[in-house]
C-alpha positions as CSV (number, residue, x, y, z in Angstrom):
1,X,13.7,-5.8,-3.5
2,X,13.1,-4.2,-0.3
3,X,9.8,-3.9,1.5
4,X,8.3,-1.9,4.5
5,X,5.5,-3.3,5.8
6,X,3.2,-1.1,7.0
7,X,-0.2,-3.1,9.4
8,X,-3.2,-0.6,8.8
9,X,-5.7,-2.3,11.1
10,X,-5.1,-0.7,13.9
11,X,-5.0,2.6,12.7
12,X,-8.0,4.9,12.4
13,X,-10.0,5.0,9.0
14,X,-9.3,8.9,8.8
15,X,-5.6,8.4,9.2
16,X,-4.7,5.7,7.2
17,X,-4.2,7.5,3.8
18,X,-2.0,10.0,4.8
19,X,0.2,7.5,6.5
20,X,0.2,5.5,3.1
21,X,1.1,8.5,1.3
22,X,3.8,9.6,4.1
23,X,5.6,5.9,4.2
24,X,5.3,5.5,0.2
25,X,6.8,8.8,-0.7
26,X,10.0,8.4,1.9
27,X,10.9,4.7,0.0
28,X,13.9,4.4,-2.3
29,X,13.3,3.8,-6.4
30,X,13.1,0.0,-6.4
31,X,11.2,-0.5,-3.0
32,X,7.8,-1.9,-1.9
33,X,5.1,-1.0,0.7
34,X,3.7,-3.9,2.2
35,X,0.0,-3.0,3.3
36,X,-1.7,-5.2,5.9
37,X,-5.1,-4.0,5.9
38,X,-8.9,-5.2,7.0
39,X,-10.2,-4.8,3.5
40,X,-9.3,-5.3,0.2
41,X,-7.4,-1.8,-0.8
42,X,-8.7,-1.7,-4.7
43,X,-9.6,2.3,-3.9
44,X,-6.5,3.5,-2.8
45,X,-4.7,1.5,-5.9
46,X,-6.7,3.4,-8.1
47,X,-5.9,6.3,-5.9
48,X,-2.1,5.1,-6.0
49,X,-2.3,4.6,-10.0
50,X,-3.8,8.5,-10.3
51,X,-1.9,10.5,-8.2
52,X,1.2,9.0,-7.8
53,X,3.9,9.1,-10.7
54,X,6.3,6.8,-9.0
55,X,3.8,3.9,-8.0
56,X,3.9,0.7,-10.4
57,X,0.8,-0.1,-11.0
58,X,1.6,-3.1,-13.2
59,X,3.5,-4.5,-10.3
60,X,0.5,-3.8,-7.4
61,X,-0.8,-7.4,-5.7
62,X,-3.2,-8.2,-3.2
63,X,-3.5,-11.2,-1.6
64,X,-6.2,-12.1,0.9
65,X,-4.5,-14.4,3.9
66,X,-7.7,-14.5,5.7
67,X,-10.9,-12.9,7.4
68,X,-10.2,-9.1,7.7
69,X,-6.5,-9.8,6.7
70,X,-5.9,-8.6,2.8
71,X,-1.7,-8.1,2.3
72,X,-0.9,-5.4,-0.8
73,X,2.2,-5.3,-2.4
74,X,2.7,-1.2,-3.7
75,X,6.0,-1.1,-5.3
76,X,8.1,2.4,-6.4
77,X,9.4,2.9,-9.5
């Protein structure tokens, strides 16, 4: 499975959905979005999970690889 890995902690609060939204919706049936974030990114799964027909929510993970470092796995159906 192919993943884009997207590092969100340099990138303004303000601006970080939209670029989500934009990177998500241009992947292939199949792919992943790799988030590296600051914080754990439960809101935007549940965000992901209502809006967004093609995310998987049953195949979303986060991992936490250390202090301000959480990694999200957001694959397309």
């Amino acid at each position: 499975m192919a993943a884009t890995t997207l590092d969100l902690r340099d990138v303004p609060p303000a601006d970080r959905h939209p670029k989500i939204h934009d990177t998500f919706e241009s992947l292939a049936s199949g792919e992943t979005l790799e988030l590296v974030n600051d914080h754990d990114p439960k809101p935007l799964f549940y965000e992901m999970q209502a809006e967004v027909d093609s995310f998987d929510a049953e195949g979303y993970e986060v991992e936490r690889r250390g202090p301000g470092e959480f990694v999200a796995q957001l694959p397309k159906k």
